[in-house]
PDB file of N, CA, C and O in Angstrom:
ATOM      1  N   UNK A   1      -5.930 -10.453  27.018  1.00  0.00           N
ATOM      2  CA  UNK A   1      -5.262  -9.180  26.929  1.00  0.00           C
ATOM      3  C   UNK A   1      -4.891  -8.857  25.483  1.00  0.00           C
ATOM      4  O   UNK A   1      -4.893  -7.639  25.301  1.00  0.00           O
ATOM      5  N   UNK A   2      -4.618  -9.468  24.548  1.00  0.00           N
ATOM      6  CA  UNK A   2      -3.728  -9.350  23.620  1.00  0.00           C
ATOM      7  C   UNK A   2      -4.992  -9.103  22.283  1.00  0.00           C
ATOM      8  O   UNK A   2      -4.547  -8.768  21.185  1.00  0.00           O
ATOM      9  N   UNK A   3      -6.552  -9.284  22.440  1.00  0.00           N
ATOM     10  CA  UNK A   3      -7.779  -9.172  22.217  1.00  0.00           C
ATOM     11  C   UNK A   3      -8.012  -7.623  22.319  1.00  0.00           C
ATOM     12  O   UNK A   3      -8.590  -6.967  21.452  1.00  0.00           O
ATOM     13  N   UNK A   4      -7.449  -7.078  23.578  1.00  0.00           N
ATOM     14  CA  UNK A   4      -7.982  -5.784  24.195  1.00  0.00           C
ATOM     15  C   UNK A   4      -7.143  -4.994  23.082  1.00  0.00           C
ATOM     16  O   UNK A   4      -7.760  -4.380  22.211  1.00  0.00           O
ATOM     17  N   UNK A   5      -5.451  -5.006  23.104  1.00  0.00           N
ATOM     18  CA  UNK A   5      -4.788  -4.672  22.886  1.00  0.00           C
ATOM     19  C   UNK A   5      -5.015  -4.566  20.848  1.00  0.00           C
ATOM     20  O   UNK A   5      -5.032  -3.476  20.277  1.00  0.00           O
ATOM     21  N   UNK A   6      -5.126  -5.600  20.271  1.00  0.00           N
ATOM     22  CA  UNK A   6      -5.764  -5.673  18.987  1.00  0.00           C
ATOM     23  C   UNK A   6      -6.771  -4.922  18.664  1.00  0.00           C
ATOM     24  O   UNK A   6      -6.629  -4.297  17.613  1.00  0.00           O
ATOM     25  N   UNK A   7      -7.927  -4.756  19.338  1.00  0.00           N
ATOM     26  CA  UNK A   7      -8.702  -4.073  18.918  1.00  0.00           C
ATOM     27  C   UNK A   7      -8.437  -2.399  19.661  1.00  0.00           C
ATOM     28  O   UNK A   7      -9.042  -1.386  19.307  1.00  0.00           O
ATOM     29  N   UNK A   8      -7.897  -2.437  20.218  1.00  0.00           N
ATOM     30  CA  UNK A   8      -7.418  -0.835  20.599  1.00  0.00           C
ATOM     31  C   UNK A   8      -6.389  -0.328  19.349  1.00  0.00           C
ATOM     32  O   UNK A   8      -6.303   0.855  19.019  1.00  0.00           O
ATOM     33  N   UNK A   9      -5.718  -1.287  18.791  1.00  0.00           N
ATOM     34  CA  UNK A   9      -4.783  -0.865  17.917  1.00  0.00           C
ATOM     35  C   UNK A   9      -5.549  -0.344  16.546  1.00  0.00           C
ATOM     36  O   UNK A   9      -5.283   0.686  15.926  1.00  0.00           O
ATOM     37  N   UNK A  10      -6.245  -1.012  16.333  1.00  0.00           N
ATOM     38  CA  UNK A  10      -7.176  -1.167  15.301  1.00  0.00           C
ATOM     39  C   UNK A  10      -8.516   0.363  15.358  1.00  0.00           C
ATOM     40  O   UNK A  10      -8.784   1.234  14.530  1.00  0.00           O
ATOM     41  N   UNK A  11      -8.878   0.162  16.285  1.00  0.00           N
ATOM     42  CA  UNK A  11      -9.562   1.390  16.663  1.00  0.00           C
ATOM     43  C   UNK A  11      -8.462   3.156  16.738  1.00  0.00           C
ATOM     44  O   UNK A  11      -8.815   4.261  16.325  1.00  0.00           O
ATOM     45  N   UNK A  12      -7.278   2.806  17.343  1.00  0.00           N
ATOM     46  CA  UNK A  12      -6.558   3.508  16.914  1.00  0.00           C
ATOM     47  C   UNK A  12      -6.426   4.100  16.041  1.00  0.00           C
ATOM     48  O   UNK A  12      -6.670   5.306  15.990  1.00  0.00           O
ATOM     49  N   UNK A  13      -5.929   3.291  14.951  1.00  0.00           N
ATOM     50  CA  UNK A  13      -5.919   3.383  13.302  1.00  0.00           C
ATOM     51  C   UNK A  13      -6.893   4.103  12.426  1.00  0.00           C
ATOM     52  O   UNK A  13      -6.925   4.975  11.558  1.00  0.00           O
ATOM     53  N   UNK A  14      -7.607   3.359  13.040  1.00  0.00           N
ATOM     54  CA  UNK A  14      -9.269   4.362  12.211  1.00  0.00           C
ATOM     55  C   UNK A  14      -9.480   5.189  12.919  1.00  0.00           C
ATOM     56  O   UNK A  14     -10.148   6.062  12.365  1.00  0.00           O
ATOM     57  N   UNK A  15      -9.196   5.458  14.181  1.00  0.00           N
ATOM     58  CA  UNK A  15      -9.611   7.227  14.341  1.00  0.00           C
ATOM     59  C   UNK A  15      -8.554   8.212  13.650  1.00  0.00           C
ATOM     60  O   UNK A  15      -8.805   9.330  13.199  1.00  0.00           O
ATOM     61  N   UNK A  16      -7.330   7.563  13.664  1.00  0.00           N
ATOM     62  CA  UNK A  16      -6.476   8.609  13.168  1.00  0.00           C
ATOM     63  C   UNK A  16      -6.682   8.063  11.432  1.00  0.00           C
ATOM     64  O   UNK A  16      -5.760   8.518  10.755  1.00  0.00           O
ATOM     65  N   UNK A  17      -7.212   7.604  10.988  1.00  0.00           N
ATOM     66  CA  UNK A  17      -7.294   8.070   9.122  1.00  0.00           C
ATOM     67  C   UNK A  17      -8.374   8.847   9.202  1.00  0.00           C
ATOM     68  O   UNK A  17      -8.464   9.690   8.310  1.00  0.00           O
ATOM     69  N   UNK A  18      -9.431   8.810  10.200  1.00  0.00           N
ATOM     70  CA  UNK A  18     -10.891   9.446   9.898  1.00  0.00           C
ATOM     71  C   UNK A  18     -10.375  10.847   9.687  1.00  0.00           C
ATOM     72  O   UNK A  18     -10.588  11.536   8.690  1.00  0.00           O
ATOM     73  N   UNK A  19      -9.261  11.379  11.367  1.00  0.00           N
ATOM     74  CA  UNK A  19      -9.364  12.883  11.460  1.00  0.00           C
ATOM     75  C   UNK A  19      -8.395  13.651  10.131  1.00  0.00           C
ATOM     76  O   UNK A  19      -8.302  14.876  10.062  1.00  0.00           O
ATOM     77  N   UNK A  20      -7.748  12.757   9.170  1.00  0.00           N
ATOM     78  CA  UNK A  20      -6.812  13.371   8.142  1.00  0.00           C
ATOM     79  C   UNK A  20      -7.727  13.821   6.949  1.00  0.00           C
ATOM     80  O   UNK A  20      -8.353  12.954   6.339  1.00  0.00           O
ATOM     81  N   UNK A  21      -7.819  14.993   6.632  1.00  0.00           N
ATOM     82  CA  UNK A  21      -8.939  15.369   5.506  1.00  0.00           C
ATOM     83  C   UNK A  21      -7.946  15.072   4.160  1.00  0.00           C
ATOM     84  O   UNK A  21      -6.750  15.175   3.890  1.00  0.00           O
ATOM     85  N   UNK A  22      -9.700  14.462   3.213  1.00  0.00           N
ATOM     86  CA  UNK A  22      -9.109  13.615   1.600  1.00  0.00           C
ATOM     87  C   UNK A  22      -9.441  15.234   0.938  1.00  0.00           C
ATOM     88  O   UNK A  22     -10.368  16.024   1.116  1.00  0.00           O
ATOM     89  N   UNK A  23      -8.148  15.269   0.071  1.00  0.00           N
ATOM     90  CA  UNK A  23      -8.379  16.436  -1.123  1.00  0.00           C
ATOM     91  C   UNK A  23      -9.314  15.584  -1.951  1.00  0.00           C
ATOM     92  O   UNK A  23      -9.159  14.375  -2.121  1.00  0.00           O
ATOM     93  N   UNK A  24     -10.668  16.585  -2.642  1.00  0.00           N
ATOM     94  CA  UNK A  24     -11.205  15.944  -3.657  1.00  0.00           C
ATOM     95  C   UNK A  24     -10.865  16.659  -4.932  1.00  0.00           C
ATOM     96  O   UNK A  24     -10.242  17.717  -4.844  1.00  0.00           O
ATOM     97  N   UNK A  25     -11.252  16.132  -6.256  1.00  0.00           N
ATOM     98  CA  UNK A  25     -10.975  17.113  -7.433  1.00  0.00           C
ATOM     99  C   UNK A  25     -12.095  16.727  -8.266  1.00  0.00           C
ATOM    100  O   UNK A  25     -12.194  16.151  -9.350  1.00  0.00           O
ATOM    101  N   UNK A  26     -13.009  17.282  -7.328  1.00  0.00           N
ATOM    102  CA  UNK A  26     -14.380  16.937  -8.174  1.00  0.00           C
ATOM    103  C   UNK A  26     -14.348  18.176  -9.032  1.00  0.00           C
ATOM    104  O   UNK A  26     -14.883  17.822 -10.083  1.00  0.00           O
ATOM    105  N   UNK A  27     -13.978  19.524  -9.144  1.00  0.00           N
ATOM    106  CA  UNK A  27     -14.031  20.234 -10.151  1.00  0.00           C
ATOM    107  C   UNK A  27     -13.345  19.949 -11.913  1.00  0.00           C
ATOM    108  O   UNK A  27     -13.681  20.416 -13.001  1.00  0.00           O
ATOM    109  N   UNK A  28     -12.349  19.040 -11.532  1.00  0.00           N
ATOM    110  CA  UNK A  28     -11.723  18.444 -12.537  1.00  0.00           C
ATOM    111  C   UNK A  28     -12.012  17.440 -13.116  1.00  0.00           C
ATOM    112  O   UNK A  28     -11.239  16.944 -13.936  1.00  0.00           O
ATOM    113  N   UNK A  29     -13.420  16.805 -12.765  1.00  0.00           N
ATOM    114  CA  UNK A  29     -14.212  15.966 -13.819  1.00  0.00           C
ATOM    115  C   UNK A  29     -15.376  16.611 -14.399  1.00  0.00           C
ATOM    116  O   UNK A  29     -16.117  17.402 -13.816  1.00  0.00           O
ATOM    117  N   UNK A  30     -15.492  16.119 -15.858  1.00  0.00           N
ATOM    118  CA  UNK A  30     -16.206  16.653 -16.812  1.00  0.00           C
ATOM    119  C   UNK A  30     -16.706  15.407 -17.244  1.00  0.00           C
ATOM    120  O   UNK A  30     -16.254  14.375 -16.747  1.00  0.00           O
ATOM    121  N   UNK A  31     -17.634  15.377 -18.158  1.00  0.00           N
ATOM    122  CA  UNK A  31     -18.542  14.399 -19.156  1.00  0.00           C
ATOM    123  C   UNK A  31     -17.466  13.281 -19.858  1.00  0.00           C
ATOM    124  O   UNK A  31     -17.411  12.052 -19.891  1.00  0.00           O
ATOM    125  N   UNK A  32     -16.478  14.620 -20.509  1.00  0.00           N
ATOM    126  CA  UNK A  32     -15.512  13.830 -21.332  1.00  0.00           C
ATOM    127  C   UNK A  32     -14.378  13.140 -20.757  1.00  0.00           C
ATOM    128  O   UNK A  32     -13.851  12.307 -21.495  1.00  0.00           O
ATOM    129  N   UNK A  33     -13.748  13.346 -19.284  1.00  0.00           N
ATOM    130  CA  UNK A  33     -12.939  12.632 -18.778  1.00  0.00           C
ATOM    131  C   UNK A  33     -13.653  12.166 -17.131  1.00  0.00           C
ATOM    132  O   UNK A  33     -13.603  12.894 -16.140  1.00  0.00           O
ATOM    133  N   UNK A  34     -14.161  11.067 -17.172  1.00  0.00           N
ATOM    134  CA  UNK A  34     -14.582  10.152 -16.219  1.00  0.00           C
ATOM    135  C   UNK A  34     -13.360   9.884 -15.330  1.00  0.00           C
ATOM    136  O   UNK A  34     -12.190   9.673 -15.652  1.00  0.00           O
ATOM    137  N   UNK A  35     -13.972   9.953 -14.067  1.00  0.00           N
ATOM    138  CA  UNK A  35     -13.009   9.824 -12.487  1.00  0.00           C
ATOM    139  C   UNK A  35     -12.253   8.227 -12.651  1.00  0.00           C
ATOM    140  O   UNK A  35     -13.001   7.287 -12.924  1.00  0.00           O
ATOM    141  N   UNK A  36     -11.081   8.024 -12.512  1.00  0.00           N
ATOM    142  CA  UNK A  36     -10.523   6.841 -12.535  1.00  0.00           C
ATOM    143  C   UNK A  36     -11.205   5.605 -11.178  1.00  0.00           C
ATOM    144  O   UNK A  36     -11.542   5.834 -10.016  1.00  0.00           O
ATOM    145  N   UNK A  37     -11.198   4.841 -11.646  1.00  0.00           N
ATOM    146  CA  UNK A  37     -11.592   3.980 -10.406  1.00  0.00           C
ATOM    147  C   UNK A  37     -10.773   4.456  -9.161  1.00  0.00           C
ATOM    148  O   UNK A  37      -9.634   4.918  -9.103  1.00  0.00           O
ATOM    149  N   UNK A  38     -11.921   4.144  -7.940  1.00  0.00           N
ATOM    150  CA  UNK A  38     -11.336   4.390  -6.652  1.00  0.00           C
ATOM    151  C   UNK A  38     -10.452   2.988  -6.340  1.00  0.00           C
ATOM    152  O   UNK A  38     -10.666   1.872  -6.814  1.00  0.00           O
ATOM    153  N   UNK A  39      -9.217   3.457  -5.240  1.00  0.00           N
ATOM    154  CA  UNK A  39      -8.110   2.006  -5.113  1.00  0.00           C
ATOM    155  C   UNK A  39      -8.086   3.145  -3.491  1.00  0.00           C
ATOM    156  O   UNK A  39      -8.245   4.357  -3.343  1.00  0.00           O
ATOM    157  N   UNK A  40      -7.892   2.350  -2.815  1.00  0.00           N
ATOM    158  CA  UNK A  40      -7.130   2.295  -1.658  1.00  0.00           C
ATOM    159  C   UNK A  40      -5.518   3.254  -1.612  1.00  0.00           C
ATOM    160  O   UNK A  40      -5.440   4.094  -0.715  1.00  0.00           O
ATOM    161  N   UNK A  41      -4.409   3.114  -2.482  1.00  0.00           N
ATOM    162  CA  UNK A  41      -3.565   3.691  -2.592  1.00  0.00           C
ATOM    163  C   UNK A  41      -3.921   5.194  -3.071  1.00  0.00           C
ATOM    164  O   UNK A  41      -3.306   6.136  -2.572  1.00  0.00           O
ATOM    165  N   UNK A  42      -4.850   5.391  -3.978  1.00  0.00           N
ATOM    166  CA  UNK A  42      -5.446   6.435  -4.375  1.00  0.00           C
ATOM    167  C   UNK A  42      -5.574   7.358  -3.617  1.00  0.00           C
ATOM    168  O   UNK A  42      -5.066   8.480  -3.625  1.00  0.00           O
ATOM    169  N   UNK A  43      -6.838   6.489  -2.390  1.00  0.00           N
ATOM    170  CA  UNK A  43      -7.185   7.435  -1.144  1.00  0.00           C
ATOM    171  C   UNK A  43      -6.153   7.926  -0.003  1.00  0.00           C
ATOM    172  O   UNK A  43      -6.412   8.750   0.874  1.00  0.00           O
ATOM    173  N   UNK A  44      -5.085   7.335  -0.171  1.00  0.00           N
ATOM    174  CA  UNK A  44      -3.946   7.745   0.718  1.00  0.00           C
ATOM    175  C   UNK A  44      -3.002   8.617  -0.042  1.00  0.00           C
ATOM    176  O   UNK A  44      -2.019   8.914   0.637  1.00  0.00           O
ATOM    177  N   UNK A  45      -3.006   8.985  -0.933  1.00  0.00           N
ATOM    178  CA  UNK A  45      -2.426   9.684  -2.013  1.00  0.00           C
ATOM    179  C   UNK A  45      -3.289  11.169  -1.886  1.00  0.00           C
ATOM    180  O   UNK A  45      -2.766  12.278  -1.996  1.00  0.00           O
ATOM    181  N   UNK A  46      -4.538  10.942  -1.664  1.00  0.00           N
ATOM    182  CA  UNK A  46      -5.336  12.095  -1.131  1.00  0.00           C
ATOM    183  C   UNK A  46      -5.460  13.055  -0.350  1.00  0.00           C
ATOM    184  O   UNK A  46      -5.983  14.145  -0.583  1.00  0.00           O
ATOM    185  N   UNK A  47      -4.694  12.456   1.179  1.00  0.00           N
ATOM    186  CA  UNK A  47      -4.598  12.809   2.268  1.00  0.00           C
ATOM    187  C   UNK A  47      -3.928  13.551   2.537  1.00  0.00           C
ATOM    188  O   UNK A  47      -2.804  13.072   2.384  1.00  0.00           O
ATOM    189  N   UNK A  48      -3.838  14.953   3.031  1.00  0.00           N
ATOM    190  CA  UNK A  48      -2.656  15.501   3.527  1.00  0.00           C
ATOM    191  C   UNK A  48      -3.106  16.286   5.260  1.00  0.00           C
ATOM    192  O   UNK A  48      -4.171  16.150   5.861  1.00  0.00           O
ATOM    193  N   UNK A  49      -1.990  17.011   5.653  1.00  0.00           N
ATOM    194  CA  UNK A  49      -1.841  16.227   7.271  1.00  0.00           C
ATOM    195  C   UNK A  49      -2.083  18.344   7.348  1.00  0.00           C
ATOM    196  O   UNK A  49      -1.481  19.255   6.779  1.00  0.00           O
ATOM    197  N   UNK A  50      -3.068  18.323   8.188  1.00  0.00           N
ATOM    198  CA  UNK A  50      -3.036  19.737   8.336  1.00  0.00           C
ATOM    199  C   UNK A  50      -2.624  20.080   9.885  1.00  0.00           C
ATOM    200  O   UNK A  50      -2.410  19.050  10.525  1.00  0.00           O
ATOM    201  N   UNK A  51      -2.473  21.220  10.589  1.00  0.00           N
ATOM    202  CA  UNK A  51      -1.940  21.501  12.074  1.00  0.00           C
ATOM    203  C   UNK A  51      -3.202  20.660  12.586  1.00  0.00           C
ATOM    204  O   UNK A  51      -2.805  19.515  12.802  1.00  0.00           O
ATOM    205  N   UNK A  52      -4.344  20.760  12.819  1.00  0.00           N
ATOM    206  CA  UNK A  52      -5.455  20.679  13.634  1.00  0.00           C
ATOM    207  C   UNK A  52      -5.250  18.782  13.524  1.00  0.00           C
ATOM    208  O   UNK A  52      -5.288  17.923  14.405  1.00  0.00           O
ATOM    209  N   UNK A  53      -5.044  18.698  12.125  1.00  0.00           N
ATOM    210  CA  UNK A  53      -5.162  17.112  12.257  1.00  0.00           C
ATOM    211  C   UNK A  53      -3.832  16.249  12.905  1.00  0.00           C
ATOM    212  O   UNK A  53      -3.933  15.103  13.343  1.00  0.00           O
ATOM    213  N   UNK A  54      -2.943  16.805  12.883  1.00  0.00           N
ATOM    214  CA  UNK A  54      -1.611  16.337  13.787  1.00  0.00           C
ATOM    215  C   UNK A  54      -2.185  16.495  14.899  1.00  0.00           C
ATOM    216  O   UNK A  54      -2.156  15.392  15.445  1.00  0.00           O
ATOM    217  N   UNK A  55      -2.890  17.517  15.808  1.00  0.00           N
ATOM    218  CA  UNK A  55      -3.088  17.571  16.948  1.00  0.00           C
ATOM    219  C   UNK A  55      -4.225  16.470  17.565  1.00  0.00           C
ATOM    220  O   UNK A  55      -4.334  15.885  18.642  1.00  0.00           O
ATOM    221  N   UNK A  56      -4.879  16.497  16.526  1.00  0.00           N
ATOM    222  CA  UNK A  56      -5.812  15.066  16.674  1.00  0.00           C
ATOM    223  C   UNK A  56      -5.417  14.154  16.797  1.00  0.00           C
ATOM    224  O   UNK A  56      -5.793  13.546  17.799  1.00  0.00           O
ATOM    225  N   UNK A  57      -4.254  13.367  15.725  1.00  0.00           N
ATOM    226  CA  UNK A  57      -3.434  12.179  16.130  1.00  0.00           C
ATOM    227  C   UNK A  57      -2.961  12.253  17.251  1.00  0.00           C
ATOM    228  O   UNK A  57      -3.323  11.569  18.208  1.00  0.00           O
ATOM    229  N   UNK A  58      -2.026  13.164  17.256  1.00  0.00           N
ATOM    230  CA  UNK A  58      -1.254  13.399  18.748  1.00  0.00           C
ATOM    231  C   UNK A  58      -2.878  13.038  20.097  1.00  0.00           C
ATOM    232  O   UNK A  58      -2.957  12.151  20.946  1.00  0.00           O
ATOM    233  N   UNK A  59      -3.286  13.480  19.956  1.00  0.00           N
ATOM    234  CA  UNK A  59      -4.125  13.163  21.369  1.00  0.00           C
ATOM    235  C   UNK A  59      -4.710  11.778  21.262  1.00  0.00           C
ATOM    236  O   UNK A  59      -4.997  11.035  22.201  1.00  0.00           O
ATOM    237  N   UNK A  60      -4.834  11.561  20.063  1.00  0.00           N
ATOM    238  CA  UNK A  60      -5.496  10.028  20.000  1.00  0.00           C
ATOM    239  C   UNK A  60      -4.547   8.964  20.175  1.00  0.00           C
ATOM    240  O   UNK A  60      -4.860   7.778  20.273  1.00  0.00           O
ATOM    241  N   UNK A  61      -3.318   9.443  20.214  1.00  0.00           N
ATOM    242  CA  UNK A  61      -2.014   8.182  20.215  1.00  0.00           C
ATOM    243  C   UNK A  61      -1.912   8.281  21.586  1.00  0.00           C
ATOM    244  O   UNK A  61      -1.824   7.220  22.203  1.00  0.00           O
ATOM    245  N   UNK A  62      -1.902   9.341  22.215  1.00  0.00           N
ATOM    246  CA  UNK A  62      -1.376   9.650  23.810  1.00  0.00           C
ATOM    247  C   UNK A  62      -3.233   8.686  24.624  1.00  0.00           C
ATOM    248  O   UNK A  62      -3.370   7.728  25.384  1.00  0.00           O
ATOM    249  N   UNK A  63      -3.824   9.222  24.220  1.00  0.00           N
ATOM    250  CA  UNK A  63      -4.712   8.410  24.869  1.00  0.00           C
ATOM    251  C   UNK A  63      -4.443   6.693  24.627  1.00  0.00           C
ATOM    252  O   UNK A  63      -4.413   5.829  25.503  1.00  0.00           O
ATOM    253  N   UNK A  64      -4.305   6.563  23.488  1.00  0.00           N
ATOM    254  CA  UNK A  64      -4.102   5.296  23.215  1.00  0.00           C
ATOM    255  C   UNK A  64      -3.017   4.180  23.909  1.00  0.00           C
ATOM    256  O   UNK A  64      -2.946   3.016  24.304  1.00  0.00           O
ATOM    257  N   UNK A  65      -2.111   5.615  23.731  1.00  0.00           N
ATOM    258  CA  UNK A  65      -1.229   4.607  24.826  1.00  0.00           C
ATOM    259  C   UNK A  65      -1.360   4.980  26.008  1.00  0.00           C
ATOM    260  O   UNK A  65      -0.199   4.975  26.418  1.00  0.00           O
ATOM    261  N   UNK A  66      -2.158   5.377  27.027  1.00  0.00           N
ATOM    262  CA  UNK A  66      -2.306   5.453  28.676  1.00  0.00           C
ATOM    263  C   UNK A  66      -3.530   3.949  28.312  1.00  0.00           C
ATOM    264  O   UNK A  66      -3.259   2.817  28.712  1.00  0.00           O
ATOM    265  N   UNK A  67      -4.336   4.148  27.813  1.00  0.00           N
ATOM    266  CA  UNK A  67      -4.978   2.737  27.624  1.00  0.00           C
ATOM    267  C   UNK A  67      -4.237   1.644  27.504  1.00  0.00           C
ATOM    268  O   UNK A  67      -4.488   0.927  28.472  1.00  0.00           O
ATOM    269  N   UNK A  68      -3.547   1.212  26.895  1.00  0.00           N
ATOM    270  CA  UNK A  68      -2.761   0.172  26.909  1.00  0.00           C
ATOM    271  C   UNK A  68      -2.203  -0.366  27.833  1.00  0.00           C
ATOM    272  O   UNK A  68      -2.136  -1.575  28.054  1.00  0.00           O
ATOM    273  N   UNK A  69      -1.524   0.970  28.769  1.00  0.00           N
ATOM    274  CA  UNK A  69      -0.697   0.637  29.711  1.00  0.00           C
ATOM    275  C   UNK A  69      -1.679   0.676  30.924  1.00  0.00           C
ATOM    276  O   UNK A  69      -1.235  -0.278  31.562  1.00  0.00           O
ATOM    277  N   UNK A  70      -2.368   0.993  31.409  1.00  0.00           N
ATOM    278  CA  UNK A  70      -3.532  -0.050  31.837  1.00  0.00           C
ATOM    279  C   UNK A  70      -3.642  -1.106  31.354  1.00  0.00           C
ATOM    280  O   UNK A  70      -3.232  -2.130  31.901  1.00  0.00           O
ATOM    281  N   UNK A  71      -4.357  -1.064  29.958  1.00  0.00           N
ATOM    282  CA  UNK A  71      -4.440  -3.081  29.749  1.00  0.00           C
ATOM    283  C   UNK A  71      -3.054  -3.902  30.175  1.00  0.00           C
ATOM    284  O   UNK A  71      -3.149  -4.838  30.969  1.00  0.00           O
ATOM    285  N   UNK A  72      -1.970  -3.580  29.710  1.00  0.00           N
ATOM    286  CA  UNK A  72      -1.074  -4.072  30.393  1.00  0.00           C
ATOM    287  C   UNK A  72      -0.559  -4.442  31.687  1.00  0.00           C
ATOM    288  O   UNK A  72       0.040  -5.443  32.082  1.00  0.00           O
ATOM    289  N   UNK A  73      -0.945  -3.381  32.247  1.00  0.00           N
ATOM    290  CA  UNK A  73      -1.032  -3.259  33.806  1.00  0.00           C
ATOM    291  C   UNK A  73      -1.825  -4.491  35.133  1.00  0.00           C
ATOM    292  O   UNK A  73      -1.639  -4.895  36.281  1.00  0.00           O
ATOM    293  N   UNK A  74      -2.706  -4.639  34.036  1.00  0.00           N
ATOM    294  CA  UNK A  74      -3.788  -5.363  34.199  1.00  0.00           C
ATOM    295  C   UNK A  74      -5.411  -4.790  35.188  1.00  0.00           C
ATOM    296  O   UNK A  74      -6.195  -5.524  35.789  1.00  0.00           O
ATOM    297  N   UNK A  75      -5.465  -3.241  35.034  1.00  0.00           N
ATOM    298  CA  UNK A  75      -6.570  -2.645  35.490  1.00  0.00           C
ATOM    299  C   UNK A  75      -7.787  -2.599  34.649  1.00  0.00           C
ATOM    300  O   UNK A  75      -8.914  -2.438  35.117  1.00  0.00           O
ATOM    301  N   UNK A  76      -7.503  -2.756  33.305  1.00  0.00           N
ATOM    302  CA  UNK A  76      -8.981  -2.841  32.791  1.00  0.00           C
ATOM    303  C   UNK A  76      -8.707  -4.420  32.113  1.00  0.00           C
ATOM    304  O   UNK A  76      -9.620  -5.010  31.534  1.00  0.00           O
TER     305      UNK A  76
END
């Protein structure tokens, strides 16, 4: 159970970073100032949370947890 539950959490997670759109500022690189290395903190620094994409989390958490509580339950 705790297998099911891990990788549901995990799958969780990555659907809800996929549906959050990254600002890019590709217009603001030129020849003379090169893009700083990409970091992880960077890309979350990127992100901002629009209506459509809250509504995405929101359905992906609510599904997420009726799944669980099945796995818990012990039906799947």
């Amino acid at each position: 159970m705790w297998w099911k539950l891990t990788g549901l959490a995990l799958l969780t997670a990555m659907l809800c970073l996929l549906v959050v759109p990254i600002r890019t500022h590709a217009v603001a690189y030129d020849p003379s100032n090169p893009p700083k290395l990409w970091t992880i903190s960077g890309m979350f620094n990127s992100m901002y949370l629009t209506p459509r994409g809250a509504l995405l989390i929101a359905v992906i958490l609510s599904f997420a947890a009726f799944v669980a509580f099945k796995i818990i339950r012990g039906h799947w």
